[in-house]
N, CA, C and O atoms as a Maestro MAE file, in Angstrom:
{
 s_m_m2io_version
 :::
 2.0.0
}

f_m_ct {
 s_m_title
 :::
 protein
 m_atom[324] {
  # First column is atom index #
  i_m_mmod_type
  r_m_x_coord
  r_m_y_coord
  r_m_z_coord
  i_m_residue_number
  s_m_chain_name
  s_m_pdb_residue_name
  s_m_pdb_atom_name
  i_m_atomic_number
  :::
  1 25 59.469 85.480 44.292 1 A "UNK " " N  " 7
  2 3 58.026 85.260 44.296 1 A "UNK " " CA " 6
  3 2 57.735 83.803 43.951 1 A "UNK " " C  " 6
  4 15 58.150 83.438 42.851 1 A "UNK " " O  " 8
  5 25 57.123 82.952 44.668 2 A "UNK " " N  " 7
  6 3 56.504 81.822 44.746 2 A "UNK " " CA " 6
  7 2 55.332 81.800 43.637 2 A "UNK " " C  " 6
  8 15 54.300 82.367 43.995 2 A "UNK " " O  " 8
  9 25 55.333 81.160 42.180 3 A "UNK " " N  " 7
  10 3 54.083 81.620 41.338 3 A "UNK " " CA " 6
  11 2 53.401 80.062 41.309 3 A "UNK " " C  " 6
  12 15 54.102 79.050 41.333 3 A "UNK " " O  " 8
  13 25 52.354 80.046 41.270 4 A "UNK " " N  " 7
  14 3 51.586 78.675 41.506 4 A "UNK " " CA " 6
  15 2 51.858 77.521 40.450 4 A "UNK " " C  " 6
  16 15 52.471 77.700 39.398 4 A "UNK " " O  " 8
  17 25 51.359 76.403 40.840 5 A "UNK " " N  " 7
  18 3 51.608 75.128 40.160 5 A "UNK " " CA " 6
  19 2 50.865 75.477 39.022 5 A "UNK " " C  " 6
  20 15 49.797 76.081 38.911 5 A "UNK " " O  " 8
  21 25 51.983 74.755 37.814 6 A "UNK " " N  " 7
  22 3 51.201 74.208 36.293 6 A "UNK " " CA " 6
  23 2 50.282 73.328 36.363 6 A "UNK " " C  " 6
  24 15 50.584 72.273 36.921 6 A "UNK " " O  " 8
  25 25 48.905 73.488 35.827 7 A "UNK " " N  " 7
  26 3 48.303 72.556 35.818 7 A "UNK " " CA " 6
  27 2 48.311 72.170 33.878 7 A "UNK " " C  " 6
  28 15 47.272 71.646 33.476 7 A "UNK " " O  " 8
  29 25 48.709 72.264 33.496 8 A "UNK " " N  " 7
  30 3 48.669 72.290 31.851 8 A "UNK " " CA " 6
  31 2 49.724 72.989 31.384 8 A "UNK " " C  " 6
  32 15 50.260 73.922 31.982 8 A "UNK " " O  " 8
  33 25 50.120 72.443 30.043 9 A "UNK " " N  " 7
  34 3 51.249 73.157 29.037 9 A "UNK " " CA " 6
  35 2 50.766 72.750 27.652 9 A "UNK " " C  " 6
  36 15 50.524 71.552 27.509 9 A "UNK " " O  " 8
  37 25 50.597 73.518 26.660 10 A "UNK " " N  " 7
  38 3 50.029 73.311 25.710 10 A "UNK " " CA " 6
  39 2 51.284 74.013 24.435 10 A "UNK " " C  " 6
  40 15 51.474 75.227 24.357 10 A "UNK " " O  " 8
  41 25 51.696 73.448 23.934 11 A "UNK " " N  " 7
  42 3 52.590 74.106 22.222 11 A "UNK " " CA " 6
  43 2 51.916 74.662 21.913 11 A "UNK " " C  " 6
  44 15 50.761 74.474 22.296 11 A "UNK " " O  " 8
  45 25 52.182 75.524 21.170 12 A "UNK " " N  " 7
  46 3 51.395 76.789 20.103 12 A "UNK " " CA " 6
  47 2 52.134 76.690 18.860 12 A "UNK " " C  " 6
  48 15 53.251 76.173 18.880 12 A "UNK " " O  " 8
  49 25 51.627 77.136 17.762 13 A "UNK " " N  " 7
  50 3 52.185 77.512 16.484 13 A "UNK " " CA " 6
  51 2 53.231 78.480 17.272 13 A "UNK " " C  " 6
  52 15 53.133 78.517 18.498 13 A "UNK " " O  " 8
  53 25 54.457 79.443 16.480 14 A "UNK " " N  " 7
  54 3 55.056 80.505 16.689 14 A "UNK " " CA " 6
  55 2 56.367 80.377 17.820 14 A "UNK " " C  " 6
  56 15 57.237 81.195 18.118 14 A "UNK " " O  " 8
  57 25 56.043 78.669 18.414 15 A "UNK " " N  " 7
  58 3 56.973 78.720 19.326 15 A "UNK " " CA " 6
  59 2 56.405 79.191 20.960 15 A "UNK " " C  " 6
  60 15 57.146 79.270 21.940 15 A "UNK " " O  " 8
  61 25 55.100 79.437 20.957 16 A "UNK " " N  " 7
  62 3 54.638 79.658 21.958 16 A "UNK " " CA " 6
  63 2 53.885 78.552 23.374 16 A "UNK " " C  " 6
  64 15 53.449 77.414 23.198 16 A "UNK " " O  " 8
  65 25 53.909 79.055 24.265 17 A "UNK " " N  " 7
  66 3 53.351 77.657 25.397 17 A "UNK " " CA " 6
  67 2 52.380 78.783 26.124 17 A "UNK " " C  " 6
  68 15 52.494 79.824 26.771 17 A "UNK " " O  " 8
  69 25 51.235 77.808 25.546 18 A "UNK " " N  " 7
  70 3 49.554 78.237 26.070 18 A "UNK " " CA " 6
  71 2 49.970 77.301 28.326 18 A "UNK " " C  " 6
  72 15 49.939 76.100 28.594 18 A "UNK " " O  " 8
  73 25 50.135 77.938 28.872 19 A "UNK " " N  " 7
  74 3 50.530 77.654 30.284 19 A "UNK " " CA " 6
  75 2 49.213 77.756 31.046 19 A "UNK " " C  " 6
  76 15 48.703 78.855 30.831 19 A "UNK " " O  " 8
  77 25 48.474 76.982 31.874 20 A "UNK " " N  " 7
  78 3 47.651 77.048 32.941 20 A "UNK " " CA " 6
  79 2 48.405 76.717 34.074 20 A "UNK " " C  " 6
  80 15 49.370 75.981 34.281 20 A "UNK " " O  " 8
  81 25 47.366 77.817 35.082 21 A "UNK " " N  " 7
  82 3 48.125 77.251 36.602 21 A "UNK " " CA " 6
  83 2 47.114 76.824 37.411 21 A "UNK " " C  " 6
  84 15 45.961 76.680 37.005 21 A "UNK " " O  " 8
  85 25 47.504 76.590 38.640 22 A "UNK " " N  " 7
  86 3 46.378 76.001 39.386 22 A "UNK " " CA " 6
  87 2 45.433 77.127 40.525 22 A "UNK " " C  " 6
  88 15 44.694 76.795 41.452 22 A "UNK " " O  " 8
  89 25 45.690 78.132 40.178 23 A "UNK " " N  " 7
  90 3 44.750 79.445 40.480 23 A "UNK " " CA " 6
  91 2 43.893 79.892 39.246 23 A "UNK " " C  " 6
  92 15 43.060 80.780 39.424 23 A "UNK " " O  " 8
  93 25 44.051 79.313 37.961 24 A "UNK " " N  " 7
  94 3 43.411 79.767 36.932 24 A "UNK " " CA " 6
  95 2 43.367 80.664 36.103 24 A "UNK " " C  " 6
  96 15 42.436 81.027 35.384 24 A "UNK " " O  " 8
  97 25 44.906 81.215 36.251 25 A "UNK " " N  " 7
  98 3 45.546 82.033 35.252 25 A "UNK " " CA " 6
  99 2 45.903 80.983 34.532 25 A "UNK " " C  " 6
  100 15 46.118 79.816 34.860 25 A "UNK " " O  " 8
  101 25 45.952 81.680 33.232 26 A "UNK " " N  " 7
  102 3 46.195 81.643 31.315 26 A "UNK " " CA " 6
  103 2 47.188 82.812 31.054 26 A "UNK " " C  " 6
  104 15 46.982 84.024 31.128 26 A "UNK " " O  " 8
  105 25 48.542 81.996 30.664 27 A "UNK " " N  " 7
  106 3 49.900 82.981 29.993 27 A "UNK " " CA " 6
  107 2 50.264 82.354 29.116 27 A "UNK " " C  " 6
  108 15 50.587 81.172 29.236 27 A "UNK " " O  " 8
  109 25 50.300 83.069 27.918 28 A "UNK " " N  " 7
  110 3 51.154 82.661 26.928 28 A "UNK " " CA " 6
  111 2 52.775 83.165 27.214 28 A "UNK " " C  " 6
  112 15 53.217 84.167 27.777 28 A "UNK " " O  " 8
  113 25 53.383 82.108 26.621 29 A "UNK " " N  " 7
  114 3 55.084 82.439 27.020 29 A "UNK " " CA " 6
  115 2 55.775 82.026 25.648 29 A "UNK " " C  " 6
  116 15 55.571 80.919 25.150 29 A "UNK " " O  " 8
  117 25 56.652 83.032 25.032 30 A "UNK " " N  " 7
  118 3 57.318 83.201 23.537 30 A "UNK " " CA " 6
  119 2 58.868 82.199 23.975 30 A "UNK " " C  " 6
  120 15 59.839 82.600 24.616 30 A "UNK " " O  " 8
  121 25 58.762 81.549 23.688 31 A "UNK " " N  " 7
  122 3 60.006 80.497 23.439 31 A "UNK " " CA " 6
  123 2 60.934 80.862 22.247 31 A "UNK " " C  " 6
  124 15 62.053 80.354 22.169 31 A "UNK " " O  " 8
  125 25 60.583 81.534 21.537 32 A "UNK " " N  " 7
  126 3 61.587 81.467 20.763 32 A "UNK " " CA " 6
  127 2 63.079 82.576 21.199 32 A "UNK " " C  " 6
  128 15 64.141 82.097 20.803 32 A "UNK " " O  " 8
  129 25 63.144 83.321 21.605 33 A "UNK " " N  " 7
  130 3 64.053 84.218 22.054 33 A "UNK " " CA " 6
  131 2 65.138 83.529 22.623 33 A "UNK " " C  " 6
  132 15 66.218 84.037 22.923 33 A "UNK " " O  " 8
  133 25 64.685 81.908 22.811 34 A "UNK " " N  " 7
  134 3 65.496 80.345 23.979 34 A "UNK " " CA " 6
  135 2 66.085 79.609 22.827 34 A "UNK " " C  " 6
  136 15 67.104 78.991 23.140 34 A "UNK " " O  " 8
  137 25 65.777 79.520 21.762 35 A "UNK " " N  " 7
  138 3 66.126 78.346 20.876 35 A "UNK " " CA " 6
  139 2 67.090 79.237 19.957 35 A "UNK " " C  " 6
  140 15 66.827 80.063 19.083 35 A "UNK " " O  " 8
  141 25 68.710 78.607 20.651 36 A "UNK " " N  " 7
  142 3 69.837 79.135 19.757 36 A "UNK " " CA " 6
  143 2 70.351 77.958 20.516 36 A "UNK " " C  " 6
  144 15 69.846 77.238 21.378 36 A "UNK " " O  " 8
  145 25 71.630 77.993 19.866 37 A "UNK " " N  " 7
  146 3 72.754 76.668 20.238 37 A "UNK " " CA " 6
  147 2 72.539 75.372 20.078 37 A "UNK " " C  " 6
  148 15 71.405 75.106 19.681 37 A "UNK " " O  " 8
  149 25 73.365 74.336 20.281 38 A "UNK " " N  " 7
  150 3 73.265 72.848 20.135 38 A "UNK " " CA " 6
  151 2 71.933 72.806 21.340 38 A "UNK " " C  " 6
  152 15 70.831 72.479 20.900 38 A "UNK " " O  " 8
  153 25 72.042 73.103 22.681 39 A "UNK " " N  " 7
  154 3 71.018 72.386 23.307 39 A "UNK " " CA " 6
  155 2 69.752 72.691 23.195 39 A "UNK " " C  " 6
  156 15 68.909 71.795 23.233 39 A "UNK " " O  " 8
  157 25 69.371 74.126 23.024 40 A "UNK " " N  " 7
  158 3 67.999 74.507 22.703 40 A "UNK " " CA " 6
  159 2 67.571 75.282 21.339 40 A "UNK " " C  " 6
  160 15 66.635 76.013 21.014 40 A "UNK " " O  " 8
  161 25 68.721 74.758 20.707 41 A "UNK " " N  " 7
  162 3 68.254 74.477 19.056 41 A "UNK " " CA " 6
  163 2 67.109 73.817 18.592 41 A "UNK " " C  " 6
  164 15 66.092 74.121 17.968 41 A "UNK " " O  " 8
  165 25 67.782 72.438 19.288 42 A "UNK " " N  " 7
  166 3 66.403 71.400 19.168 42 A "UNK " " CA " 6
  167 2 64.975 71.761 19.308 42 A "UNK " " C  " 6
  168 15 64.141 71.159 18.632 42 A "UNK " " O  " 8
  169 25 64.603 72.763 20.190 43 A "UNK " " N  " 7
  170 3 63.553 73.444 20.035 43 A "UNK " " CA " 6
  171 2 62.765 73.914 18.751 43 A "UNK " " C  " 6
  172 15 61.553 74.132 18.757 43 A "UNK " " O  " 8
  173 25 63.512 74.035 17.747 44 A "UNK " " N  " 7
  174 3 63.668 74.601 16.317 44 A "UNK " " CA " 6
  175 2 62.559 73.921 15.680 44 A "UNK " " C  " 6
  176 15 61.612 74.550 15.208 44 A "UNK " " O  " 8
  177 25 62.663 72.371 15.644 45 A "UNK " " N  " 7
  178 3 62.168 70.926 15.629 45 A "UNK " " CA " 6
  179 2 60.839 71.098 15.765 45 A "UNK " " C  " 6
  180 15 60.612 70.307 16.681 45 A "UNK " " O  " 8
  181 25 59.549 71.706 15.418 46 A "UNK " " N  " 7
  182 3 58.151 71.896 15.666 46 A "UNK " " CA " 6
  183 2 58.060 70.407 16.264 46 A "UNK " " C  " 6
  184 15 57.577 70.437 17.396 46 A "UNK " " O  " 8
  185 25 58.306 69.435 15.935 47 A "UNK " " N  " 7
  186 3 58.147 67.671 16.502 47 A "UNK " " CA " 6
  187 2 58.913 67.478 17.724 47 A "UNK " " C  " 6
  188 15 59.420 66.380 17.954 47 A "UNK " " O  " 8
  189 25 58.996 68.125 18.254 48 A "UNK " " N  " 7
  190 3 60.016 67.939 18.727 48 A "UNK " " CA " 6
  191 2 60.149 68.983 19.974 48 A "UNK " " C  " 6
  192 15 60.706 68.724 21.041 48 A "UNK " " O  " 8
  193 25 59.513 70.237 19.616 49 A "UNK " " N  " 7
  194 3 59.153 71.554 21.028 49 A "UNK " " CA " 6
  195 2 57.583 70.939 21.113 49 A "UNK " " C  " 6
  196 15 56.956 71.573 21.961 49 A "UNK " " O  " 8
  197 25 56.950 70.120 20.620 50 A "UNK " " N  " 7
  198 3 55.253 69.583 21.126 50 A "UNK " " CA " 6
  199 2 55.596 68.501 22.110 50 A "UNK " " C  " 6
  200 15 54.676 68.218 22.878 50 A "UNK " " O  " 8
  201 25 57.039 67.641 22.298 51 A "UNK " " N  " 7
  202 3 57.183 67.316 23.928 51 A "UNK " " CA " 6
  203 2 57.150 67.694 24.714 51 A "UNK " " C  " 6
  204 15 57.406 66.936 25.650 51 A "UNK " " O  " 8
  205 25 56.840 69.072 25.043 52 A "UNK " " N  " 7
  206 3 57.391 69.662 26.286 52 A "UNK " " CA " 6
  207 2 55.712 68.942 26.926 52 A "UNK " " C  " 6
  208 15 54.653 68.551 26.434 52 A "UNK " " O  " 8
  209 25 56.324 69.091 28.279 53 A "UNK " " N  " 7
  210 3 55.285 68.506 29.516 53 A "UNK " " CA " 6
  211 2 55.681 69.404 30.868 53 A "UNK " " C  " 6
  212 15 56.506 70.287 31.100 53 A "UNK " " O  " 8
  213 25 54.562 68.646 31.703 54 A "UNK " " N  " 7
  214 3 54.786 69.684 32.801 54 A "UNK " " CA " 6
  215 2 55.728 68.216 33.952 54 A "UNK " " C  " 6
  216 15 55.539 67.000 33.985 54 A "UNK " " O  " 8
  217 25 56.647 69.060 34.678 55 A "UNK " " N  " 7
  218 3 57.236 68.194 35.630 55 A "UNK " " CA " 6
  219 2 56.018 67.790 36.739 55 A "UNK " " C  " 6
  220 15 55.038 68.497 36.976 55 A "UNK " " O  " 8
  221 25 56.346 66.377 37.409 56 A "UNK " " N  " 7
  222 3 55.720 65.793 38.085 56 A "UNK " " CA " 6
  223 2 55.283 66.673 39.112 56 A "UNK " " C  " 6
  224 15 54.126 66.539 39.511 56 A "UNK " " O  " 8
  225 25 56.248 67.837 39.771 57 A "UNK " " N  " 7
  226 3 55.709 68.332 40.799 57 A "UNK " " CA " 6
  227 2 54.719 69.514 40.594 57 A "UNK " " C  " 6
  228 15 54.045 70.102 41.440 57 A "UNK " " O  " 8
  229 25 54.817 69.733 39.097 58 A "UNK " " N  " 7
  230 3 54.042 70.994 38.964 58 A "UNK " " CA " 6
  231 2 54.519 72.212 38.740 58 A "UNK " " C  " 6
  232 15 53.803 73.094 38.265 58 A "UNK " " O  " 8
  233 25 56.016 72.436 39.114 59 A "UNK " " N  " 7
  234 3 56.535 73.584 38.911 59 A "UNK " " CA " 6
  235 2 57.199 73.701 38.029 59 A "UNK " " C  " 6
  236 15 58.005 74.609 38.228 59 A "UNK " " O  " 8
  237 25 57.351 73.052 36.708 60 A "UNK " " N  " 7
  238 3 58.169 73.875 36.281 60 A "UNK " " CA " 6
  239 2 57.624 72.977 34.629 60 A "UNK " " C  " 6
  240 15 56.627 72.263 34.519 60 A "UNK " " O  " 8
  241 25 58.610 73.306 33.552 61 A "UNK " " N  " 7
  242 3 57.986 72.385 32.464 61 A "UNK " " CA " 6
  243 2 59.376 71.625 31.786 61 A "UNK " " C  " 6
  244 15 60.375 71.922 32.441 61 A "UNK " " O  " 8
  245 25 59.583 70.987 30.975 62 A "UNK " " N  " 7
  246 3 60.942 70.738 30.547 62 A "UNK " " CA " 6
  247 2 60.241 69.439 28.930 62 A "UNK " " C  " 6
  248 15 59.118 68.936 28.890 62 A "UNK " " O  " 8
  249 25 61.136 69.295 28.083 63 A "UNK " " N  " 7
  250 3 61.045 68.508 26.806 63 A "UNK " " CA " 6
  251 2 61.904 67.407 27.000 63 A "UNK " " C  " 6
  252 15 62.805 67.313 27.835 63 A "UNK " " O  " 8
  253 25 61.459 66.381 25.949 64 A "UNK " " N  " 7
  254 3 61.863 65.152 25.595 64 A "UNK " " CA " 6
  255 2 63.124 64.642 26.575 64 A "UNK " " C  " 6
  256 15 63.247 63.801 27.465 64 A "UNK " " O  " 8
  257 25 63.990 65.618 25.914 65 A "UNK " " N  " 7
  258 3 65.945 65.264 26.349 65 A "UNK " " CA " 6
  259 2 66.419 66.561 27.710 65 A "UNK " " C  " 6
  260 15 67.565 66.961 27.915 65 A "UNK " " O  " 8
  261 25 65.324 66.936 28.367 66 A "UNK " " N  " 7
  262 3 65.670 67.896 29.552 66 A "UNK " " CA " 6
  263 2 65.246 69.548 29.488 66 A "UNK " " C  " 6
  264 15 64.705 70.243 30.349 66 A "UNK " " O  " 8
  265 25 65.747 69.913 28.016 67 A "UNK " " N  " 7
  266 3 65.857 71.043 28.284 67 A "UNK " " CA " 6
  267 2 64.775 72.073 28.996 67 A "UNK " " C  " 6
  268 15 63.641 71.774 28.624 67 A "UNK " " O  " 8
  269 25 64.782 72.998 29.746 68 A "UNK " " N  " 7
  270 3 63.810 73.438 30.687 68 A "UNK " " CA " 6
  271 2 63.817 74.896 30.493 68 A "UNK " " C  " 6
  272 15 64.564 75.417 29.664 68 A "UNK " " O  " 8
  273 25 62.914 75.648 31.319 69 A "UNK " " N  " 7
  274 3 63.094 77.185 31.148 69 A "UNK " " CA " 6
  275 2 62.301 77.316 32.717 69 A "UNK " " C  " 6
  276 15 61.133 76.985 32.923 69 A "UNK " " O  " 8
  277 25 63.047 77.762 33.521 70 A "UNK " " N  " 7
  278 3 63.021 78.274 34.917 70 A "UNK " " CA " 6
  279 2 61.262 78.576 34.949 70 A "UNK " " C  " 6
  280 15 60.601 79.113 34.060 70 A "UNK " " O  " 8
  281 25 60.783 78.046 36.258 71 A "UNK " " N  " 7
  282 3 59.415 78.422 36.346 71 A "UNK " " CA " 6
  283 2 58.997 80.032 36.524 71 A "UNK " " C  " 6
  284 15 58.026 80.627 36.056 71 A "UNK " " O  " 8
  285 25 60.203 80.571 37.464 72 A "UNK " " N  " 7
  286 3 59.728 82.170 37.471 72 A "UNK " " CA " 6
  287 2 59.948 83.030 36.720 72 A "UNK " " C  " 6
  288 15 59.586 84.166 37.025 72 A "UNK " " O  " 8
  289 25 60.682 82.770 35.361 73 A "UNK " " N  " 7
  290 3 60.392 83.140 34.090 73 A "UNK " " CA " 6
  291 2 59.365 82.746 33.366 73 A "UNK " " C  " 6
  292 15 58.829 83.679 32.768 73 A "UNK " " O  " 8
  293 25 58.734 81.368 33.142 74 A "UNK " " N  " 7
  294 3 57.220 81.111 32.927 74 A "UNK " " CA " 6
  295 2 56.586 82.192 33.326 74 A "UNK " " C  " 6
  296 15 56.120 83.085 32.618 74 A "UNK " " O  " 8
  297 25 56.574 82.079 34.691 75 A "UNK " " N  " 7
  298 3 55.344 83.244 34.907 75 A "UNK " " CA " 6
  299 2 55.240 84.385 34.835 75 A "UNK " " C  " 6
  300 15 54.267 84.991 34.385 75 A "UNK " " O  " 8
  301 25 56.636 85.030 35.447 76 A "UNK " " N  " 7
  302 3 57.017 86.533 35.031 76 A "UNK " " CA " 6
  303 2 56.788 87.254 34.059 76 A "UNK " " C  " 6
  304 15 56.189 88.327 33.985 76 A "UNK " " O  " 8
  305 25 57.598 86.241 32.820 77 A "UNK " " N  " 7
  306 3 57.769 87.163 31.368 77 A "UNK " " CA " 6
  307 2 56.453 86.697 30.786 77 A "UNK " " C  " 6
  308 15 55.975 87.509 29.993 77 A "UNK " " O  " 8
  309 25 55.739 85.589 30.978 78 A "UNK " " N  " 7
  310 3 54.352 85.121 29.939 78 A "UNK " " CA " 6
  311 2 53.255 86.451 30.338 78 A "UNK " " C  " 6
  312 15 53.166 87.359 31.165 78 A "UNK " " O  " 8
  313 25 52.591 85.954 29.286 79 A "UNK " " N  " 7
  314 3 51.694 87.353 29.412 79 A "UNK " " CA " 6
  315 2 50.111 86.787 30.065 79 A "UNK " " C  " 6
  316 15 49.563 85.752 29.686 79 A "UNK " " O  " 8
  317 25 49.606 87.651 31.027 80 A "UNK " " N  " 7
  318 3 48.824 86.856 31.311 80 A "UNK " " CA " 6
  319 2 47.537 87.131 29.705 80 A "UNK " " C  " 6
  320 15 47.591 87.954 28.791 80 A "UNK " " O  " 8
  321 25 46.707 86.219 29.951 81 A "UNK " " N  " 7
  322 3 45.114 86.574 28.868 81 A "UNK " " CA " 6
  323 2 44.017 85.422 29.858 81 A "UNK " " C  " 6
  324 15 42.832 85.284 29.553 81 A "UNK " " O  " 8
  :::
 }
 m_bond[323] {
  # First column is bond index #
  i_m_from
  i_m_to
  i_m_order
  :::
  1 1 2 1
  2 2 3 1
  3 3 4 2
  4 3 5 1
  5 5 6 1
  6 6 7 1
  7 7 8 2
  8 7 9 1
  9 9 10 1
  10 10 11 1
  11 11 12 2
  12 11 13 1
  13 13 14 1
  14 14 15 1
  15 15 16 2
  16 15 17 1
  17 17 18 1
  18 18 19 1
  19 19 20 2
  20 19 21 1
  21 21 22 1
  22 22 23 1
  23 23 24 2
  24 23 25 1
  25 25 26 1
  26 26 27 1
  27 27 28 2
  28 27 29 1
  29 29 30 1
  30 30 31 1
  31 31 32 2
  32 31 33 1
  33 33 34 1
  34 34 35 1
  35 35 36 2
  36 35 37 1
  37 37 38 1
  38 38 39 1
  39 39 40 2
  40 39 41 1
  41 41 42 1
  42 42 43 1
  43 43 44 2
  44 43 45 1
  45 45 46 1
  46 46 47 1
  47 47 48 2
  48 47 49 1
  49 49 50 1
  50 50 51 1
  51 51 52 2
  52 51 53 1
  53 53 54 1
  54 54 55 1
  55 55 56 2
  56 55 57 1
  57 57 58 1
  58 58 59 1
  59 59 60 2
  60 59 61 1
  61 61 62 1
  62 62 63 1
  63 63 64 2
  64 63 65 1
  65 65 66 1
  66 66 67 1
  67 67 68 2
  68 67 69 1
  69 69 70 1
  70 70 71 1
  71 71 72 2
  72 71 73 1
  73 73 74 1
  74 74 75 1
  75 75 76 2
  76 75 77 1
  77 77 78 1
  78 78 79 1
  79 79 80 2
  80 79 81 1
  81 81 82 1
  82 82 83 1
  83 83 84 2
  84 83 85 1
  85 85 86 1
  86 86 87 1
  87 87 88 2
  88 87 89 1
  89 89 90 1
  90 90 91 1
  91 91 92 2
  92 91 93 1
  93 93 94 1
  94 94 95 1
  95 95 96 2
  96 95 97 1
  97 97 98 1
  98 98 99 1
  99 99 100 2
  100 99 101 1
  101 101 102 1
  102 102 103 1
  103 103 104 2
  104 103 105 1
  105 105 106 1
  106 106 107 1
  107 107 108 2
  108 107 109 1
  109 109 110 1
  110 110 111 1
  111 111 112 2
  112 111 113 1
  113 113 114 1
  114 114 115 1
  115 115 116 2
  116 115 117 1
  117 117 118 1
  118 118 119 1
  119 119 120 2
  120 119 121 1
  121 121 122 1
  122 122 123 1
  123 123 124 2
  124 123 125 1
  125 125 126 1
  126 126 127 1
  127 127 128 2
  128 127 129 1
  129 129 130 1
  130 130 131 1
  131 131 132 2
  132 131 133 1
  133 133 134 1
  134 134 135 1
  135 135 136 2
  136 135 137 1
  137 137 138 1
  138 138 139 1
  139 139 140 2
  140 139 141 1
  141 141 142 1
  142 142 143 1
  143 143 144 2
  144 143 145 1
  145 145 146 1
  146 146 147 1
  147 147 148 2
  148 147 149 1
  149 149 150 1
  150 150 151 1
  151 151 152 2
  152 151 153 1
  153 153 154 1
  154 154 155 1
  155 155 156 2
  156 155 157 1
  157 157 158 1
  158 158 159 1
  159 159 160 2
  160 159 161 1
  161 161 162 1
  162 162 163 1
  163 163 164 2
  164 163 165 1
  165 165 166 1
  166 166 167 1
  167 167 168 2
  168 167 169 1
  169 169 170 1
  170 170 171 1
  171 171 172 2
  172 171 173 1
  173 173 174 1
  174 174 175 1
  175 175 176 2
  176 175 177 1
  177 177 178 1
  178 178 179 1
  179 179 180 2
  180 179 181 1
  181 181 182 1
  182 182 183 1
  183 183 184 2
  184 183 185 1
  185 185 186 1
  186 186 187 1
  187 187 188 2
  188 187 189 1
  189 189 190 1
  190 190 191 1
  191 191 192 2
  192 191 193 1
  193 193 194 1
  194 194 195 1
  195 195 196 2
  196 195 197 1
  197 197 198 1
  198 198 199 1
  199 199 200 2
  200 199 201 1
  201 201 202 1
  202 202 203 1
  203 203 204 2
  204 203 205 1
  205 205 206 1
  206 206 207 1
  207 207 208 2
  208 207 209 1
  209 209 210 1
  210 210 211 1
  211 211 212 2
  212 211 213 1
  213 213 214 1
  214 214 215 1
  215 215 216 2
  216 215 217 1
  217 217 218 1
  218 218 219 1
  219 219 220 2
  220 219 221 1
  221 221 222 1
  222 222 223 1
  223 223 224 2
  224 223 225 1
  225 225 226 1
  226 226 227 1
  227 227 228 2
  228 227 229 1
  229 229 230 1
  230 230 231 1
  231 231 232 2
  232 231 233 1
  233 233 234 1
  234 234 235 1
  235 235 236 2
  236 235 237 1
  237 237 238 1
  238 238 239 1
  239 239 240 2
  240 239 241 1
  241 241 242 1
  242 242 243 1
  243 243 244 2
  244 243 245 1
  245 245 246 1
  246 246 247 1
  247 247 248 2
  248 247 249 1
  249 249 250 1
  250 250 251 1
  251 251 252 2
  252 251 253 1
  253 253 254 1
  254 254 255 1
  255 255 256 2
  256 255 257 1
  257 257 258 1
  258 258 259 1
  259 259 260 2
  260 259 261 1
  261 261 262 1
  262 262 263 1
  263 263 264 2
  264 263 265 1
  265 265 266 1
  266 266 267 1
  267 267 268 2
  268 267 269 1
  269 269 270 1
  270 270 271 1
  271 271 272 2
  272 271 273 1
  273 273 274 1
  274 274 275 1
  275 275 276 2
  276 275 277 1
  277 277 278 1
  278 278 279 1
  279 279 280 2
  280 279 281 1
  281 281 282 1
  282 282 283 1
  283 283 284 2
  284 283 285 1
  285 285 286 1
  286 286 287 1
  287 287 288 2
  288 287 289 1
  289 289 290 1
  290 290 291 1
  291 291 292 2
  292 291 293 1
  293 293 294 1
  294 294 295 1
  295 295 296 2
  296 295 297 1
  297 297 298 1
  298 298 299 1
  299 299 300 2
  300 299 301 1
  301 301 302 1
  302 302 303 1
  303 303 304 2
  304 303 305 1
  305 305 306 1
  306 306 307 1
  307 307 308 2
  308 307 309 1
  309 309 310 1
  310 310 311 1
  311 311 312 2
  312 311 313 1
  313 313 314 1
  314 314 315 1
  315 315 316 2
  316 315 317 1
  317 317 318 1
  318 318 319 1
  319 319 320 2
  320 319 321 1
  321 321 322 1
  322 322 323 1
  323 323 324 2
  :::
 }
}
C-alpha cells in the first residue's frame, strides 16, 4: 500500500511522533518498542529523538545520524486521531 506524503513530524513526550500527511490524516506512532541496541539506543537521548525530520521527498522520516523507521510502518502501526 502506497500511504501518502509527510507533511510534518512532531516529537512527543513518551517517545511518540505526532505524524501529518498530506491528505490530512493525524497518527501518533510509539517509538519506543525501536530504541534497543547501539544504533537506536540513541533514541533513548530525549535531545536527541527531537531531531527526527521528515526526508526531502516526503516519505519517510529519519534523525540526526540516519536512523529511520520504514514509512509503511509509520502509517500502518500509528494510530490514526
Amino acid at each position: 500500500m502506497l500511504q501518502p506524503k509527510i507533511v510534518s513530524v512532531q516529537p512527543l513526550p513518551g517517545y511518540k511522533l505526532d505524524i501529518r500527511y498530506e491528505n490530512g490524516e493525524k497518527r501518533l506512532f510509539e517509538v519506543s518498542p525501536y530504541i534497543r541496541g547501539d544504533w537506536y539506543g540513541k533514541l533513548k537521548e530525549f535531545s536527541y529523538f527531537r531531531t527526527v525530520h521528515i526526508l526531502p521527498s516526503g516519505g519517510g522520516i529519519e534523525w540526526a545520524e540516519g536512523q529511520d523507521i520504514a514509512p509503511h510502518e509509520l502509517y500502518e502501526m500509528g494510530v490514526e486521531v
